[in-house]
Backbone bond lengths (Angstrom), bond angles and torsions (degrees), N, CA, C in turn:
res aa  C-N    CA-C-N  psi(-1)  N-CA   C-N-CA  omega(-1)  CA-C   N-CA-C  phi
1 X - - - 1.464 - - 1.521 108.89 -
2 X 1.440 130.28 134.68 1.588 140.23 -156.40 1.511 84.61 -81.85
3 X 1.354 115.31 155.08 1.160 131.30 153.68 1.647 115.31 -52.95
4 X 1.054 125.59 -31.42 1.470 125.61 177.78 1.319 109.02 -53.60
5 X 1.117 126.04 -9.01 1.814 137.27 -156.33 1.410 96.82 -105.40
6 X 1.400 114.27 -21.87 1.959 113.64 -172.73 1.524 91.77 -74.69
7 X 1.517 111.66 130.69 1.151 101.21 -177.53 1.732 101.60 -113.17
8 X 1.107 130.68 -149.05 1.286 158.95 -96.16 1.820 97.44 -100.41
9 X 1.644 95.34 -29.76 1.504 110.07 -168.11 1.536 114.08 -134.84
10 X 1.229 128.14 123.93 1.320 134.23 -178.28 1.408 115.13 -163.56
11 X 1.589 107.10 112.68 1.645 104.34 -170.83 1.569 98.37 -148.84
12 X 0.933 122.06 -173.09 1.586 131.89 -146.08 1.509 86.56 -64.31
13 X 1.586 134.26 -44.62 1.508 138.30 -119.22 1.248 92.93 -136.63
14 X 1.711 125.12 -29.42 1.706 123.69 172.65 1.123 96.45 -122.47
15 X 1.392 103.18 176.59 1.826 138.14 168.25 1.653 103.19 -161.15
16 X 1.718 96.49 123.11 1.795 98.20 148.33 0.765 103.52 -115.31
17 X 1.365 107.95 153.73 1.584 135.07 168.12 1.199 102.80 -112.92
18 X 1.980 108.73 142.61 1.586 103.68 -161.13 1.404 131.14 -23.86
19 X 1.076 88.71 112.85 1.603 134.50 -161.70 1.551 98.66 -74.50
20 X 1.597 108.12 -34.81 1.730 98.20 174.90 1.917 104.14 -112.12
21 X 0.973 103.35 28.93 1.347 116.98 168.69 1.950 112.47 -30.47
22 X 1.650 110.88 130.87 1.300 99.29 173.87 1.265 157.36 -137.85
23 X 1.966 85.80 57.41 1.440 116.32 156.31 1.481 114.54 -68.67
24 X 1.412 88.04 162.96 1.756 85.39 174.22 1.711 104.40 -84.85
25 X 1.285 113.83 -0.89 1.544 116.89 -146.79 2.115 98.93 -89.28
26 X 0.633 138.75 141.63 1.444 136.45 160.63 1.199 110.89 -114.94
27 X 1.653 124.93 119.76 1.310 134.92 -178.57 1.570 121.47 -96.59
28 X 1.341 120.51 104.27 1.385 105.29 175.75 1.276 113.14 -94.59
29 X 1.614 119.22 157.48 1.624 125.88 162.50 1.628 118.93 -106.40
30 X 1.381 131.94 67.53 1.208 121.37 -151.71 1.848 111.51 -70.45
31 X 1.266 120.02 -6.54 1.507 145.13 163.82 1.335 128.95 -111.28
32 X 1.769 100.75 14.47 1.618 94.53 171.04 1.361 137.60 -25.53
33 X 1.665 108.12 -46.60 1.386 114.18 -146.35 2.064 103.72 -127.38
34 X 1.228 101.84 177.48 2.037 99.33 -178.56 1.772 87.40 -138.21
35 X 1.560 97.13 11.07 1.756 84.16 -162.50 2.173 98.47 -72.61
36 X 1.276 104.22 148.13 2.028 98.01 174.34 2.031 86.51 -121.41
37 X 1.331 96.51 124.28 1.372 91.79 141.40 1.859 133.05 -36.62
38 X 1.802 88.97 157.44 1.760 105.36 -157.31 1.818 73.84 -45.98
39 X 1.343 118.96 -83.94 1.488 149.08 -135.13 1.442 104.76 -52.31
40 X 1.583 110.62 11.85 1.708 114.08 -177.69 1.079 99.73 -109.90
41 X 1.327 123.15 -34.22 1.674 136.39 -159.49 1.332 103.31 82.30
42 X 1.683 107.04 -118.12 1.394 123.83 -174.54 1.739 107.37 -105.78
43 X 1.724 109.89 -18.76 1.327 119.99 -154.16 1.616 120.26 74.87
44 X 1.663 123.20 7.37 1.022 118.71 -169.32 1.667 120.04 101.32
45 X 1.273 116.55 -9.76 1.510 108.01 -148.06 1.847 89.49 -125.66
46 X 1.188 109.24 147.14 1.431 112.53 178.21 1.732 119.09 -65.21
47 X 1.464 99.75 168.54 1.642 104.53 -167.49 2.208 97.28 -71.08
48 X 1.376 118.51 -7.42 1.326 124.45 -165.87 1.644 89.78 -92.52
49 X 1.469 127.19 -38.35 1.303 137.19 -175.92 1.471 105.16 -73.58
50 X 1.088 129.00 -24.01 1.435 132.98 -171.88 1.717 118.00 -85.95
51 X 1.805 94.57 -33.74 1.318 105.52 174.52 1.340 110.89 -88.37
52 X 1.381 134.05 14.14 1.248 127.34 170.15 1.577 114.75 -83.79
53 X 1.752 105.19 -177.25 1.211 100.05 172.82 1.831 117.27 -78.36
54 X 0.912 105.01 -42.95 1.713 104.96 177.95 1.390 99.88 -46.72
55 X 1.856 143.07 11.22 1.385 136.89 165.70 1.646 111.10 -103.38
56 X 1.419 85.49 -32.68 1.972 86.96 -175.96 1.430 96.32 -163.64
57 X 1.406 125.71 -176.92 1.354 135.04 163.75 1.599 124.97 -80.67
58 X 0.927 128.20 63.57 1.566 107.27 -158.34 1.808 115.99 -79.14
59 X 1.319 82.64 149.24 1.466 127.59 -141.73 1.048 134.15 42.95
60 X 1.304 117.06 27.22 1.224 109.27 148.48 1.663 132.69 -47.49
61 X 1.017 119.34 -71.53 1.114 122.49 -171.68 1.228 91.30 -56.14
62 X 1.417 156.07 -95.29 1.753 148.84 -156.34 1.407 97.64 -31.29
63 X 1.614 142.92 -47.98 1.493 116.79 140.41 1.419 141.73 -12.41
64 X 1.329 79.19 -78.47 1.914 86.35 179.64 1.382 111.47 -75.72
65 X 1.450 139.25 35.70 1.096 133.22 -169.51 1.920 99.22 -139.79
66 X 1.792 97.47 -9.67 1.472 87.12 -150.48 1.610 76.61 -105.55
67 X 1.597 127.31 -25.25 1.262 143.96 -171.14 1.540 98.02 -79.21
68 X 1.390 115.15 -74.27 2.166 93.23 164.21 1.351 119.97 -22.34
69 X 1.448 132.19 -53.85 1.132 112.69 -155.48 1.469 108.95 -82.99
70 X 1.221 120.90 -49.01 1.696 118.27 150.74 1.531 116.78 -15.68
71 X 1.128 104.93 -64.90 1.743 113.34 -176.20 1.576 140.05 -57.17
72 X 1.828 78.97 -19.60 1.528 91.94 -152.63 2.041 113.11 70.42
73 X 1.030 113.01 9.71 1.462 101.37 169.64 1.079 146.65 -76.05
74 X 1.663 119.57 130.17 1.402 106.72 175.80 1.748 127.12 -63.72
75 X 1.122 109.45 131.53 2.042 109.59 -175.48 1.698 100.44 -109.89
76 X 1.387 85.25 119.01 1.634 80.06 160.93 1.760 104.11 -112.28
77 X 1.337 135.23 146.46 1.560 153.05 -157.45 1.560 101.48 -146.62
78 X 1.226 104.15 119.74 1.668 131.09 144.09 1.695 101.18 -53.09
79 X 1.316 92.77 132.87 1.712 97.40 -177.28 1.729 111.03 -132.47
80 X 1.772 90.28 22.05 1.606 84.84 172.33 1.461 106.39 -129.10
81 X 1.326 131.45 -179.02 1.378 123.72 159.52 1.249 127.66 -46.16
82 X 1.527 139.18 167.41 1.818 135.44 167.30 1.564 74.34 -88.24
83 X 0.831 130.17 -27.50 1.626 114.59 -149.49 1.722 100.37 -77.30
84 X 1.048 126.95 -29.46 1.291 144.82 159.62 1.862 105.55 -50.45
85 X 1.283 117.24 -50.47 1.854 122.51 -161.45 1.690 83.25 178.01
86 X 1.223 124.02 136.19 1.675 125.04 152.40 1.875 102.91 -105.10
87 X 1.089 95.73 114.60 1.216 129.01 164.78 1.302 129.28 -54.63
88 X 1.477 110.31 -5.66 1.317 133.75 172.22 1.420 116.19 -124.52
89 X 1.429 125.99 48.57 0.994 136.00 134.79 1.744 125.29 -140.08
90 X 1.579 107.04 -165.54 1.533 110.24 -156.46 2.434 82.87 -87.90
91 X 0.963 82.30 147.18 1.973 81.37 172.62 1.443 104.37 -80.17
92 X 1.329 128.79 2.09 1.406 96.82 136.19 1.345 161.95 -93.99
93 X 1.935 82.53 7.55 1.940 109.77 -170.90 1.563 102.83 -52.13
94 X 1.436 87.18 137.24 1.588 81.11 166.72 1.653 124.73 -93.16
95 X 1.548 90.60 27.87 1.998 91.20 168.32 2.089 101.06 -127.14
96 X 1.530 92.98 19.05 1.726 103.42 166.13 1.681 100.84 -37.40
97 X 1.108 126.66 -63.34 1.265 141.19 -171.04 1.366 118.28 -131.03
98 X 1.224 115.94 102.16 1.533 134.26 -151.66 1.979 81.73 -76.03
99 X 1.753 101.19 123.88 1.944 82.92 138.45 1.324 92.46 -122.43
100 X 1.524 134.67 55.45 1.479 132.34 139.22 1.314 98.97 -168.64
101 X 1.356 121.20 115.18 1.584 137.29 161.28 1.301 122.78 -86.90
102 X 1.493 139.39 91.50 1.094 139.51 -179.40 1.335 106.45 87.52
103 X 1.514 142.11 -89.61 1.149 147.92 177.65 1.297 114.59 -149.45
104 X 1.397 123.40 21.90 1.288 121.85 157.64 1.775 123.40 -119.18
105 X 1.008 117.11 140.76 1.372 122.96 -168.07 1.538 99.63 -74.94
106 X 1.245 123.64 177.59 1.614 135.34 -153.71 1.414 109.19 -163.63
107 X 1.304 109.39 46.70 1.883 128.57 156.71 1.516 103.91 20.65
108 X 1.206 110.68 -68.88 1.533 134.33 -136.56 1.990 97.84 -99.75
109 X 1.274 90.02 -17.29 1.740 88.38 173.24 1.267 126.99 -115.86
110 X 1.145 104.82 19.33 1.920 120.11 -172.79 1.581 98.60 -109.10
111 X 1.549 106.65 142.66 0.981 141.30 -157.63 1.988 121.48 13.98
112 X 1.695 97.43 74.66 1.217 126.01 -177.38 1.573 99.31 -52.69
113 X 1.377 118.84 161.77 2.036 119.64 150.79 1.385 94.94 -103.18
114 X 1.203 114.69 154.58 1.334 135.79 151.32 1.817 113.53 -34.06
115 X 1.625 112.95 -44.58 1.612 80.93 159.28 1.697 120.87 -72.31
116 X 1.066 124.20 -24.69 1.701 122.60 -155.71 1.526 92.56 -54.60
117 X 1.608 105.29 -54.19 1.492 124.15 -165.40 1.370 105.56 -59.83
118 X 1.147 117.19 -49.73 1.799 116.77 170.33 1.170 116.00 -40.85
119 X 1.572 123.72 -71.38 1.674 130.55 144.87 1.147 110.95 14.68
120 X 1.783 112.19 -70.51 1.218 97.08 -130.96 1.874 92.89 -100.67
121 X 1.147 99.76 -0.84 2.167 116.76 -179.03 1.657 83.95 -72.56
122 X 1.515 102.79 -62.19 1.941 85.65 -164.77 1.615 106.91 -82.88
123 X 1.118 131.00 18.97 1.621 133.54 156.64 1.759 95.65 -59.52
124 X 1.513 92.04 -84.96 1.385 97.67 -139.05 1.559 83.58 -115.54
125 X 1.541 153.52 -72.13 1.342 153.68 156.21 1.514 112.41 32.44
126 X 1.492 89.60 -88.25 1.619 106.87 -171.60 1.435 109.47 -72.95
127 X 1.649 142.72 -40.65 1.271 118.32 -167.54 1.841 104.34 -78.59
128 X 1.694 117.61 -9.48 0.853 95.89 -170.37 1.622 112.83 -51.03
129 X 1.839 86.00 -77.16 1.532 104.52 159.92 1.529 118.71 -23.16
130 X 1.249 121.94 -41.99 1.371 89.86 -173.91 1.984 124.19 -75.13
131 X 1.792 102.89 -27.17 0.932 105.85 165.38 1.084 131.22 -50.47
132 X 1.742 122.59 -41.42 2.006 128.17 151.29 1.138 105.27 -42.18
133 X 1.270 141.38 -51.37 1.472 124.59 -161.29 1.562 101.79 -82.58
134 X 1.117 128.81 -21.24 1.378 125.94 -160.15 1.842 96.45 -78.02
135 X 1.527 98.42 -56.74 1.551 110.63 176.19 1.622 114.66 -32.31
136 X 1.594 94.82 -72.61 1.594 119.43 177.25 1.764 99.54 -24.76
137 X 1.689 102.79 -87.02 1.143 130.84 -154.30 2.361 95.55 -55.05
138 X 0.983 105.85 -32.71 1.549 105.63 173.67 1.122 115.26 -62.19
139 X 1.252 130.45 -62.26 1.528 157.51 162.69 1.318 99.06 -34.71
140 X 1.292 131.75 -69.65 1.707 122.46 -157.31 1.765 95.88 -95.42
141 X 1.301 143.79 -3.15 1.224 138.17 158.41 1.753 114.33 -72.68
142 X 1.585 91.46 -20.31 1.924 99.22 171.69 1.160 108.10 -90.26
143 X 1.509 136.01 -13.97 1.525 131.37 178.48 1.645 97.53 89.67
144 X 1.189 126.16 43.58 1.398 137.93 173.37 1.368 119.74 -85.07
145 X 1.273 127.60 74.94 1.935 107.96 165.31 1.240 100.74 -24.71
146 X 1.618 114.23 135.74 1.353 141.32 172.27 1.276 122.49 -141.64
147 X 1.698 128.14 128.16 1.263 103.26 -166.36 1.864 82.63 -154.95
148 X 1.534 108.90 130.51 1.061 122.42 -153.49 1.662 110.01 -80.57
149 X 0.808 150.75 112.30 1.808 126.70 142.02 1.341 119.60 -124.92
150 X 1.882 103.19 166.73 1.391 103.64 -155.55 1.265 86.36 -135.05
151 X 1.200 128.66 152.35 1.926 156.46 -165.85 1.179 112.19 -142.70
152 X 1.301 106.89 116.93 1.625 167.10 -138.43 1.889 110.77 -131.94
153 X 1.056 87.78 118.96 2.103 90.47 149.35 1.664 98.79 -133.72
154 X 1.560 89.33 154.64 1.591 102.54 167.02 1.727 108.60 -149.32
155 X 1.415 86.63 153.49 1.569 78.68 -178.71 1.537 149.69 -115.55
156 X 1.347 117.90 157.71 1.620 127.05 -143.39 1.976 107.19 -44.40
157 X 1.329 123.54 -15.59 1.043 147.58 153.10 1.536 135.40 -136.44
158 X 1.452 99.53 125.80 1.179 105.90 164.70 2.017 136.90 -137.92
159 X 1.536 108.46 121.74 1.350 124.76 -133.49 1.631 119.63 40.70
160 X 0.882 101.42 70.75 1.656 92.62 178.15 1.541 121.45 106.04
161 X 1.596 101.05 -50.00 1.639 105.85 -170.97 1.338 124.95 -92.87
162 X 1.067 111.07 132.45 2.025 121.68 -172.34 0.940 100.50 -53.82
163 X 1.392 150.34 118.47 1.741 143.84 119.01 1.448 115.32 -47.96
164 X 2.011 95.79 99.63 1.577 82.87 -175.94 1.734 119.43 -94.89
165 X 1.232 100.52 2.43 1.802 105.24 160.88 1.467 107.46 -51.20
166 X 1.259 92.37 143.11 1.887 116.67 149.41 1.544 125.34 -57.16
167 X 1.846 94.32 -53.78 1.755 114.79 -159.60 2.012 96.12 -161.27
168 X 1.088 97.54 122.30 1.076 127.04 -178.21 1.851 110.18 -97.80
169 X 1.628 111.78 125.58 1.388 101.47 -166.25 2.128 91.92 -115.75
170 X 0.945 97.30 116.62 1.766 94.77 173.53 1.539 117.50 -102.47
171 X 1.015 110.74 155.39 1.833 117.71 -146.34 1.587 111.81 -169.96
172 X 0.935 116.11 132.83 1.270 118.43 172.05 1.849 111.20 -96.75
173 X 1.227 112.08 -137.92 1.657 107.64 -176.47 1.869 109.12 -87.46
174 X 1.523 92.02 -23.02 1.928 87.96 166.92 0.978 97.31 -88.53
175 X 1.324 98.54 124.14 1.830 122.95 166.13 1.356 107.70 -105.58
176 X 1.898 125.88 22.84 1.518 107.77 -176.66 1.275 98.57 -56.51
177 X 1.561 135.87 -58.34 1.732 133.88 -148.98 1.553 103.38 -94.74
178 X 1.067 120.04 -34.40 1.299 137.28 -177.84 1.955 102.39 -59.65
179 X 1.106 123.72 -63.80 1.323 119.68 -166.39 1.541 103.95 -71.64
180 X 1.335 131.82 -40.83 1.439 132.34 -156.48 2.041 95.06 -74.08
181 X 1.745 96.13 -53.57 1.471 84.87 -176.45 1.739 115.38 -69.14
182 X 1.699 124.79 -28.99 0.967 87.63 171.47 1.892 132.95 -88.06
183 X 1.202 106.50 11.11 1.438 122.98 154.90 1.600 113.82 -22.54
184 X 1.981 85.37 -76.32 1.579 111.38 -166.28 1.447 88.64 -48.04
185 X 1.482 107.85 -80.02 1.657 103.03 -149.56 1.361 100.88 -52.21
186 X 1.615 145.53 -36.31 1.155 112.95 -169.13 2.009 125.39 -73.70
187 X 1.849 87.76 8.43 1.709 99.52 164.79 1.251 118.54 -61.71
188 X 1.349 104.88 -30.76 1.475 109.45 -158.83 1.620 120.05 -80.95
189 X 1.177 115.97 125.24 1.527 105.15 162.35 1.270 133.66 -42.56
190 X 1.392 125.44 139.98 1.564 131.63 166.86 2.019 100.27 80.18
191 X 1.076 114.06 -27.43 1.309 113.49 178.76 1.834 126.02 -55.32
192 X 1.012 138.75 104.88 1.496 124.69 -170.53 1.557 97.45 -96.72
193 X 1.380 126.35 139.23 1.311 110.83 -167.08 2.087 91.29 -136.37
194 X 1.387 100.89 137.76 1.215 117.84 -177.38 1.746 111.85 -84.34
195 X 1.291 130.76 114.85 1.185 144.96 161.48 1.308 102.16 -50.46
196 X 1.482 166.53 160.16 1.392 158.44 143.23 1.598 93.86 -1.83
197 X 1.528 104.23 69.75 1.556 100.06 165.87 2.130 83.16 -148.77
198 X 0.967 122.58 134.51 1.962 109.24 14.62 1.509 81.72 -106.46
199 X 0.980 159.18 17.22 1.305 137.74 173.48 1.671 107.96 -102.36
200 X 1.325 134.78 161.02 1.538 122.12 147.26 1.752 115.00 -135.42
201 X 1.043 138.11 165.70 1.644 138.39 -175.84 1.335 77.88 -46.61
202 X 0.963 153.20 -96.85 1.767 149.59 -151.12 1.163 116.08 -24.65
203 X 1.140 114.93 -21.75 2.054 115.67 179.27 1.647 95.54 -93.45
204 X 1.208 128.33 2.33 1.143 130.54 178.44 2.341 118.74 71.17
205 X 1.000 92.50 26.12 1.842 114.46 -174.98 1.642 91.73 -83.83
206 X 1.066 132.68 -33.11 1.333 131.23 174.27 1.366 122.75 -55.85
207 X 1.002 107.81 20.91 1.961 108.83 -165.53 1.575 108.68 -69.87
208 X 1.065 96.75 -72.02 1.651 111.97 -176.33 1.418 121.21 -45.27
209 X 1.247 121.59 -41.97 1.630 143.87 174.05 1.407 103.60 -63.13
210 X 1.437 112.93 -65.57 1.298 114.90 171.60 1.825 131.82 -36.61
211 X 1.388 102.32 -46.22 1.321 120.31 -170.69 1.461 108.88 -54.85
212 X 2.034 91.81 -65.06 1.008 110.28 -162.61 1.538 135.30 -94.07
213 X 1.585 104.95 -15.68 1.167 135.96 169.01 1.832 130.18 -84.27
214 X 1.875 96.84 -73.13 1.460 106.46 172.58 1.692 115.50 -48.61
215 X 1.632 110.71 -56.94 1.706 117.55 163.77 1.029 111.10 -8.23
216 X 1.373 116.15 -32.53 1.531 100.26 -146.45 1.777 97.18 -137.79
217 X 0.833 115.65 -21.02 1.974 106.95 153.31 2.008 79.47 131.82
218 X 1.209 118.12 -31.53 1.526 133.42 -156.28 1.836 101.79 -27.48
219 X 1.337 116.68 -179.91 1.642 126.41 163.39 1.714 100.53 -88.98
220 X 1.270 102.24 159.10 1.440 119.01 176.33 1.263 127.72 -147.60
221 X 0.897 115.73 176.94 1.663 129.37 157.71 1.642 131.42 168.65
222 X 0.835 114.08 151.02 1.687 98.61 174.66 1.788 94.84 -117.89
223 X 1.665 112.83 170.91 0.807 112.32 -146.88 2.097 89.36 -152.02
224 X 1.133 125.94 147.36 1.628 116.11 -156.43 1.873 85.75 -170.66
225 X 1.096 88.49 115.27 1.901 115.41 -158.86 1.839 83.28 -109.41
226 X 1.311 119.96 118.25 1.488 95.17 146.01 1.184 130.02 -62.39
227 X 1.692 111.38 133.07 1.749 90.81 179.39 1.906 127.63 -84.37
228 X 1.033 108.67 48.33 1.355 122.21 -179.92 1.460 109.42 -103.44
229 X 1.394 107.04 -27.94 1.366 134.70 -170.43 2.017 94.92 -69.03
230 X 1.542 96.03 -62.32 1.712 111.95 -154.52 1.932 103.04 -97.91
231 X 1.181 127.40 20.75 1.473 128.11 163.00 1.422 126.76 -24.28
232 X 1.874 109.11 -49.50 1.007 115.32 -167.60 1.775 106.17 -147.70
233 X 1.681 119.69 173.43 1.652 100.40 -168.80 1.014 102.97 -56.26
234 X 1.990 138.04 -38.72 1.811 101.28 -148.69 1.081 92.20 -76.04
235 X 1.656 156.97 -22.69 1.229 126.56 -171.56 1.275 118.07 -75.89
236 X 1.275 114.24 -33.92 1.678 118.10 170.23 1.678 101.13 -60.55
237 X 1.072 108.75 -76.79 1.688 103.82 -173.46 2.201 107.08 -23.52
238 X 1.260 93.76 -36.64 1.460 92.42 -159.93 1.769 82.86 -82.77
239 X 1.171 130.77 -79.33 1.183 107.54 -157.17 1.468 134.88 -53.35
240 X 1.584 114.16 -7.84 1.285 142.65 -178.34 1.928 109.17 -74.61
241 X 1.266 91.33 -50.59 1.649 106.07 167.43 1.614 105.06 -55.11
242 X 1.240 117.70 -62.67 1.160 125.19 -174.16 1.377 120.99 -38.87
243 X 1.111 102.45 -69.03 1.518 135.37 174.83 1.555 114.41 -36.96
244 X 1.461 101.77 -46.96 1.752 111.91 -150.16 2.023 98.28 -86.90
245 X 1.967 77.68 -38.72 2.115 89.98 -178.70 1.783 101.61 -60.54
246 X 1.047 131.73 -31.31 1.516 130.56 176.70 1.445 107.70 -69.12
247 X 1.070 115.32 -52.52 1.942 117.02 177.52 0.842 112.41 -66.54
248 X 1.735 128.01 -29.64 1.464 119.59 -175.41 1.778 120.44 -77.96
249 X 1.665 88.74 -15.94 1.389 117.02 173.56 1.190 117.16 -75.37
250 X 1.203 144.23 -21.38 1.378 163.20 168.35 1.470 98.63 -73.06
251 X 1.896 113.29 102.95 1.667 116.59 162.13 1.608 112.13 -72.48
252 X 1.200 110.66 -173.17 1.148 102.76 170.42 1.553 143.49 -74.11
253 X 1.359 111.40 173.72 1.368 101.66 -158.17 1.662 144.19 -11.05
254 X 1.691 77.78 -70.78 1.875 107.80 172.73 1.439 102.38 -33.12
255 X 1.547 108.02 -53.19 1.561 90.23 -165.37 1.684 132.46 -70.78
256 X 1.624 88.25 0.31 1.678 83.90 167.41 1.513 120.82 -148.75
257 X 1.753 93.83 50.20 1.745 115.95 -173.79 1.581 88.93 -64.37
258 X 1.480 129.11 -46.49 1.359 113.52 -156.86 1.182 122.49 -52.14
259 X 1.611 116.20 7.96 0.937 109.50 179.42 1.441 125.52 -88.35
260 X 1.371 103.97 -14.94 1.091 108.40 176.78 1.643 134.86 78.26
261 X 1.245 127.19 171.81 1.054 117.67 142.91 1.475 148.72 -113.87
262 X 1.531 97.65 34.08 1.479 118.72 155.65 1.646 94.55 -130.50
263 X 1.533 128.22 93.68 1.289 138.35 -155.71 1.543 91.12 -92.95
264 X 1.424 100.63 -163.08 1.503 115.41 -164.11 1.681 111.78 -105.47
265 X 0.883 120.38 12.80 1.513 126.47 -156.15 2.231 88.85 -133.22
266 X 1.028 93.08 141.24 2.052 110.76 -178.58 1.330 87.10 -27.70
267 X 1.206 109.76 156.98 1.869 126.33 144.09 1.395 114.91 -78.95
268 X 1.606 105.43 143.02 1.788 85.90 177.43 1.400 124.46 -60.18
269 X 1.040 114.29 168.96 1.507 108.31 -145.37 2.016 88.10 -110.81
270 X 1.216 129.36 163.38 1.318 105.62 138.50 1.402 154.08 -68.00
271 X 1.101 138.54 143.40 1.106 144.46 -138.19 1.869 124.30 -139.64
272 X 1.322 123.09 146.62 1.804 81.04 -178.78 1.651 80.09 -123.24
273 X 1.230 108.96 157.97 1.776 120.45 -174.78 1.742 124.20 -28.77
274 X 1.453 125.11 99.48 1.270 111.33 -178.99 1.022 118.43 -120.55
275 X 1.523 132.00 149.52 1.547 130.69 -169.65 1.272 113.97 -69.96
């Protein structure tokens, strides 16, 4: 994607990408990045710990970057580690700031003060969010259909157990965007497609959607790529194609209110916290 596409806002902790983009669709990456500021160091954890997923999502964002440009969509991206603050939860989660992600401990995030933790909300926390609301709130003050989703990897195991999905679709009780796309993909051959698997709003992954989306009556969805799938571009290119030809396929609203917001596809189910 050309640099001409960086739009309006880009700082250590955000990035938009055309910002007046003109899909109706708005793409967030709330795990774009594994990058930690100088003033963190490493947090304790090796350069092999950093490239994992408990640092960022990988590829996600080269997804959601390859699916904007198809779309015409605006992307807004987290450009720091979760391991730093995850940006995809409520600030009072108590995995806001992991000092153990999955099964490794996190040196550098155990026993924070109340300023460190403040720090680290107006680092990277608050401008994310504020850049979503700024987008949002621009867009629907212009009379813009807007309809939110957010891109996800997870991975092909976790402690032990196989994730045998491809792409995982998460959803709350509105299923307008949620049921139609996972429709499509479950057209597709060879595709295994996850219902609120492996994640559901109950593991608390719903943050961002919620805030910025449900608030406000908007379409949604989140979206959870295994990353075995997206390693390198052709798999991103391919799932990005995929992805973007289904949304672009989606007219507007009306035509797929029936879905409602008690849609056609499970409710999330409960769940107890999984990495």
């Amino acid at each position: 994607m050309g640099q001409g596409r960086l739009a309006e806002q880009a700082s250590e902790s955000v990035v938009i990408i055309d910002r007046g983009g003109r899909s109706c669709y708005v793409l967030i990456c709330d795990h774009a990045s594994n990058a930690l500021p100088a003033t963190f160091g490493s947090l304790g954890l090796s350069d092999e710990d950093l490239e994992r997923h408990i640092a960022w999502d990988l590829g996600a964002a080269a997804v959601a970057r390859y699916m904007a440009e198809v779309l015409g969509a605006t992307l807004i991206e987290s450009r720091i580690s979760r391991l730093v603050i995850d940006c995809n939860r409520p600030l009072d989660a108590p995995d806001l700031i992991p000092a153990l992600s999955e099964t490794t401990i996190i040196p550098g995030n155990r026993d924070l003060t109340e300023a460190e933790r403040a720090r680290r909300v107006a680092l990277a926390y608050d401008p994310f969010h504020a850049a979503i609301e700024d987008v949002v709130s621009e867009r629907l003050a212009a009379g813009r259909e807007t309809r939110l989703v957010s891109i996800h990897s997870f991975t092909p195991v976790y402690k032990g157990v196989a994730r045998p999905w491809n792409i995982g679709i998460i959803h709350d009780d509105d299923c307008r965007l949620a049921a139609p796309l996972i429709g499509a993909l479950q057209s597709l051959e060879g595709i295994t497609v996850g219902m609120n698997e492996p994640y559901s709003p109950a593991d608390r992954v719903y943050f961002t959607l919620e805030r910025h989306a449900r608030s406000r009556g908007l379409p949604c969805a989140m979206i959870e790529i295994r990353n075995d799938e997206i390693p390198a571009e052709a798999g991103q290119r391919k799932w990005a194609g995929l992805l973007a030809g289904i949304f672009a396929d989606f007219g507007p609203g009306a035509e797929w209110e029936s879905y409602g917001t008690k849609g056609n596809t499970p409710p999330a189910k409960p769940a107890t916290m999984r990495g």
